[in-house]
C-alpha positions as CSV (number, residue, x, y, z in Angstrom):
1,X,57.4,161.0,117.8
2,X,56.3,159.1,120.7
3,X,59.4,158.3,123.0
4,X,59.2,154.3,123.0
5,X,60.2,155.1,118.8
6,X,63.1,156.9,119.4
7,X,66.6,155.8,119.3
8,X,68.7,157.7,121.8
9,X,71.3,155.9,123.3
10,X,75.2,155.7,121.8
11,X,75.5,152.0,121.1
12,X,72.3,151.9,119.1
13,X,73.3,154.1,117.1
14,X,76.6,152.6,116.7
15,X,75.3,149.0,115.9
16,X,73.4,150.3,113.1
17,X,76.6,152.2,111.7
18,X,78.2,148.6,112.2
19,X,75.6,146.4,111.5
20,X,73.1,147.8,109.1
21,X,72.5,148.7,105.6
22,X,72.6,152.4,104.5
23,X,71.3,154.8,100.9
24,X,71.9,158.4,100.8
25,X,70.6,161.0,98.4
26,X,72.4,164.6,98.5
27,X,70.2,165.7,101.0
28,X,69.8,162.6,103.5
29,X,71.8,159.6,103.9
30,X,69.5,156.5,106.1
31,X,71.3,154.0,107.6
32,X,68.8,150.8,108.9
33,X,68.9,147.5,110.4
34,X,66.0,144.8,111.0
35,X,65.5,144.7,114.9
36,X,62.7,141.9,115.1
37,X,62.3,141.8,118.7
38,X,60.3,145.7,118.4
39,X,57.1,145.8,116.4
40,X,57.5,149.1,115.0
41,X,60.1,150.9,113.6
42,X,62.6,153.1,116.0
43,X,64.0,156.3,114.3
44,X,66.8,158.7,115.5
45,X,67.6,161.5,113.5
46,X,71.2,163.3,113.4
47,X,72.0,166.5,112.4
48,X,75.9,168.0,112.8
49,X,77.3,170.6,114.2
50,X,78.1,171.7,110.2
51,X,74.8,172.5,109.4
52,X,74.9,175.5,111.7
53,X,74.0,176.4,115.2
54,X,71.6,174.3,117.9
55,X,68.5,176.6,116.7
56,X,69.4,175.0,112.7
57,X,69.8,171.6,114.0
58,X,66.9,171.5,116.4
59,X,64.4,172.8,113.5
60,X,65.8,170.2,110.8
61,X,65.7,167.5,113.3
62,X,61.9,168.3,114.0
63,X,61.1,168.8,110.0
64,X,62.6,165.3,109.5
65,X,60.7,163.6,112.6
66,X,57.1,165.2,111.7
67,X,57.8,164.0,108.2
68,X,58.0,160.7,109.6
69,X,55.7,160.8,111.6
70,X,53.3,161.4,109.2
71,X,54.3,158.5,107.0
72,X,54.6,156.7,110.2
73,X,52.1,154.1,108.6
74,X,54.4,153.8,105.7
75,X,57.0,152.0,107.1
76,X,58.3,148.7,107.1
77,X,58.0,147.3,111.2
78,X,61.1,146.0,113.2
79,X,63.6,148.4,111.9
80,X,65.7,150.4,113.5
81,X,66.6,153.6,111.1
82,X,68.9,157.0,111.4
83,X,68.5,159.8,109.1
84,X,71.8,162.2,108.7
85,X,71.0,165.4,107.7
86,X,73.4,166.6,104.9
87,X,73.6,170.6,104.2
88,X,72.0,170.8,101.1
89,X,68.7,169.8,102.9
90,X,69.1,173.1,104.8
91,X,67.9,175.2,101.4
92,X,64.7,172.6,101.0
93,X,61.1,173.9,101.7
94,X,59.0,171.5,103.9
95,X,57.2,170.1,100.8
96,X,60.6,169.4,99.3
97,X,62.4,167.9,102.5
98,X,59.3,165.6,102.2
99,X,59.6,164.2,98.8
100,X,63.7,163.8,99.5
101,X,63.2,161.7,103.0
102,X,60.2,159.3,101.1
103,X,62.9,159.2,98.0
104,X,65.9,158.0,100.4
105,X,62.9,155.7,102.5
106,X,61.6,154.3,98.9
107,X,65.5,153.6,97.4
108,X,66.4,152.0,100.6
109,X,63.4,149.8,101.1
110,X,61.9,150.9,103.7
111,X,58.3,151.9,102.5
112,X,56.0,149.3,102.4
113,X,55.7,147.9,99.3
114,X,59.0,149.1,98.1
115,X,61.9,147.1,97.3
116,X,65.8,148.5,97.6
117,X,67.3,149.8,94.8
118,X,68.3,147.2,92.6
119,X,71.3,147.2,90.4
120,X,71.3,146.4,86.4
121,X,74.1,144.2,85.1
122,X,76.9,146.6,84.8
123,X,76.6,147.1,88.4
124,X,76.1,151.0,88.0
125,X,72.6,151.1,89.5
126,X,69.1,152.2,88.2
127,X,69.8,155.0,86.2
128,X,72.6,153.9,84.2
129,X,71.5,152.3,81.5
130,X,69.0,155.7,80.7
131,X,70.1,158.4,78.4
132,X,71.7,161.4,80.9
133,X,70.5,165.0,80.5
134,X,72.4,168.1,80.6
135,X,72.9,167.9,84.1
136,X,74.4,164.3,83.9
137,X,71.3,163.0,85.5
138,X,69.4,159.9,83.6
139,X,66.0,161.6,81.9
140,X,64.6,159.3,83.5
141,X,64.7,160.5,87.4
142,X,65.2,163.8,86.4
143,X,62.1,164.8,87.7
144,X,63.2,163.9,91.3
């Protein structure tokens, strides 16, 4: 990531904890905020000290950032965004990490050409209104 796209400082992060919007998966939580004034998006990444040790945190945090990177293209300009790496992400394959960060991204709104996730009338989400499978997942995401 080039360094003008990186969020870094303390209260940047902290105003978009405050301030912004947030969707999580089981692997990835994003939390985001419109910040018109830059013309791309900013993206800080955050990885705790319950995943494991620096050398676990370090290589999640690069996995998440190349991912992005590559989608770079993808994304919606003028946002500021943070991706929290949850420990179930730590089992995930590259290819796999991949399709969970554009899942969280697509939910949240943040692809281009995506909208959030909309709620149906009972206010339970998507999903509800979808017969659920074994697993207590709706059939129809189960594929996720």
């Amino acid at each position: 990531m080039q360094r003008k796209l990186r969020l870094r400082k303390r209260e940047d992060f902290n105003r978009i904890y405050r301030q912004g919007r947030s969707f999580a998966n089981s692997q990835f939580v994003v939390y985001w905020r419109k910040h018109p004034e830059t013309e791309r998006f900013r993206l800080g990444v955050s990885a705790s000290g319950k995943l494991g040790g620096a050398v676990v945190r370090n290589r999640m945090r690069r996995m998440v950032k190349e991912i992005v990177r590559h989608h770079a293209h993808r994304l919606e300009e003028g946002t500021d965004l943070i991706l929290i790496v949850r420990k179930p992400a730590l089992s995930l394959s590259y290819w796999e990490m991949e399709k969970s960060v554009l899942h969280v991204l697509r939910k949240a709104g943040l692809l281009k050409g995506s909208s959030p996730s909309a709620k149906n009338d009972n206010g339970k989400g998507i999903g509800s209104g979808y017969p659920k499978s074994k697993n207590g997942f709706p059939r129809a995401f189960h594929c996720l």
